[in-house]
N, C-alpha and C positions, 0 to 999 in steps of 0.2 A: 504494500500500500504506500500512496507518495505521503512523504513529510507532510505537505499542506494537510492534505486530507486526516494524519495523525493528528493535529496541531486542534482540528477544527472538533475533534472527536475530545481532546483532553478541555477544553473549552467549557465544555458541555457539564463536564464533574465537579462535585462541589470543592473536592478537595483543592482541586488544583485553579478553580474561579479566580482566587486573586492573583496569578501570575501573569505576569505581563508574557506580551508576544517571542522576546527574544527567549526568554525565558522556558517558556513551552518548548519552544525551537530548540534547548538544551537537552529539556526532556524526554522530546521526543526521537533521541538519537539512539534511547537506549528500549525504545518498545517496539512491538513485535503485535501484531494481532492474528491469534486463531480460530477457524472457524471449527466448530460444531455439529453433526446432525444429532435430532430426537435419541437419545436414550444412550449418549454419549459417556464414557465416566472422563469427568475432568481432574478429579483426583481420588488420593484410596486413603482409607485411614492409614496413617505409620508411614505415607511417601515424606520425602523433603523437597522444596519446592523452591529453586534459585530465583523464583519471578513473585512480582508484587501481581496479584490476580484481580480486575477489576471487568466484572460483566457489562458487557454494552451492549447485549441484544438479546433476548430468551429470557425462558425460565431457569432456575439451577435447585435442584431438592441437594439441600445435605442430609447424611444418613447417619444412623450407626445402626449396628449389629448387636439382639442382645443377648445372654445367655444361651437360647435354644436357638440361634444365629434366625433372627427374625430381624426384618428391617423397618429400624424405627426414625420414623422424619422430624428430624428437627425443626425445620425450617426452608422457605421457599423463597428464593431471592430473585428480583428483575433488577430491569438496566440499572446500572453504576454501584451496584452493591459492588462492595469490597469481599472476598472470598477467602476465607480462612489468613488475613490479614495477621492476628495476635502471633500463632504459631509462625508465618511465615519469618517476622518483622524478628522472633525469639531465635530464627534459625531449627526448630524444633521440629519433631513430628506431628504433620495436620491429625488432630482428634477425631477424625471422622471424614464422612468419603460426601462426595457429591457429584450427581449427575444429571444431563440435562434435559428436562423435559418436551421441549422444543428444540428447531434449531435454534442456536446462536452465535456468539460471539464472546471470546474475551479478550479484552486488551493485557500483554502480558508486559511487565516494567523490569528489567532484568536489576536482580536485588543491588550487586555491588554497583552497578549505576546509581541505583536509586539511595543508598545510604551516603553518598559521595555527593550528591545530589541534595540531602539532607541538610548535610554539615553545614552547606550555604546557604539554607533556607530555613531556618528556626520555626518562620512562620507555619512551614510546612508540617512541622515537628510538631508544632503545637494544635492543628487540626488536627492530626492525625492521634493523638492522644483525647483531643475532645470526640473524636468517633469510637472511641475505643471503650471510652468515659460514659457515651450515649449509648453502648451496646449493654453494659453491664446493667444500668438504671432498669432500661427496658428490659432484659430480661426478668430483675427483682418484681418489677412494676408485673409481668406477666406471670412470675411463679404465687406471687400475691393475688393476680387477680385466679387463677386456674383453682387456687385454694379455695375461694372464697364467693366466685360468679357461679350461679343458676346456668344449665346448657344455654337459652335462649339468652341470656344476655352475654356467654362467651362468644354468639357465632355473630349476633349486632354491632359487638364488641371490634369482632374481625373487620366486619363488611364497613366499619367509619375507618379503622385503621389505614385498613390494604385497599383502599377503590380499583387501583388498576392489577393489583393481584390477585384480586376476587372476580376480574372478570378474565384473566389470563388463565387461571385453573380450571379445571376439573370440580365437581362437588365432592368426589373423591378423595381426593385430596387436598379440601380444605377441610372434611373430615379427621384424616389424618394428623393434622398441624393441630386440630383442635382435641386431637384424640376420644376424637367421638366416632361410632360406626355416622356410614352415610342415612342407615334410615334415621336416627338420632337427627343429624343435619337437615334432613330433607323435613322432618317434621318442623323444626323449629324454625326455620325459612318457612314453611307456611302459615306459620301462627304472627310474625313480625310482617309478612305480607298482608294477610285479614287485618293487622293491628296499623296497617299503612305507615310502618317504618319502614322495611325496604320493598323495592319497584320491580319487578323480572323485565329485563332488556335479551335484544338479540345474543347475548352473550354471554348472558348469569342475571346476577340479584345487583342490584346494589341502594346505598341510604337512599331514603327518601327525600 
């Protein structure tokens, strides 16, 4: 892919919004974009991964595996999510596997660029800590509510969250995320439907 067209893609991301042009232009010496089809694995639990992983296009489910090797989803990520970001940034091995639900894309930032890349941009350092900062929150924020929400206001809950992720899935698999079966889901979408919270469109549910 040419440089411009790199430059025009990193633009787009929050992380990297406040750099100026020449600056992109540094950046974008050391990325790399790969494509994806449907049912892709982009990574495995326990790989090590030289590249900062940042999706631009698709779905991505992370996973893990439990005991009786069953696959349990973490979480469903679209464009400019960061992907297994903590682990990569530690050098560690990624906690878990993700693959892709769609086709996609991920823009890849080869790490020793990117940490070199750092040194001279504090600013960057410091976004990068406040997303790290807003993952943990929102998780608490979601292991508190899982505790303590009714099924019907866990999946309300989703569809104000996730608007463009709630229309990109499967009801399956926001079952999943929500760790509820689909008939569970399917029922409680119909009860916030009759209650005219959420609307059914060509593509799913979402708020009203």
């Amino acid at each position: 892919m040419k440089k411009r067209n790199v430059i025009d893609i990193l633009k787009q991301i929050n992380l990297f919004s406040s750099l100026s042009e020449k600056e992109l232009s540094e950046l974008a010496i050391d990325v790399d974009i790969s494509h994806y089809h449907k049912d892709s694995i982009v990574f495995t639990q326990g790989d090590m991964s030289k590249n900062l992983m940042i999706l631009i296009d698709g779905v991505v489910s992370v996973y893990k595996h439990d005991s009786k090797g069953n696959e349990v989803v973490i979480g469903y990520f679209n464009r400019y999510a960061l992907l297994a970001e903590a682990a990569i940034l530690r050098k560690t091995p990624v906690p878990s596997s993700g693959r892709f639900q769609t086709n996609g894309s991920i823009l890849k930032i080869s790490l020793d660029g990117f940490e070199s890349f750092l040194l001279s941009h504090p600013g960057l350092s410091y976004a990068i800590i406040q997303s790290l900062l807003e993952k943990i929150d929102l998780l608490q924020q979601n292991i508190h509510f899982n505790l303590a929400a009714t099924s019907k206001e866990k999946v309300l809950n989703f569809y104000q969250k996730n608007p463009k992720l709630a229309l990109d899935l499967k009801q399956y698999q926001i079952a999943s995320i929500l760790s509820m079966t689909p008939e569970t889901l399917s029922r409680n979408i119909s009860i916030l439907v009759k209650e005219e919270k959420l609307i059914q469109v060509s593509t799913g549910y979402k708020v009203l």
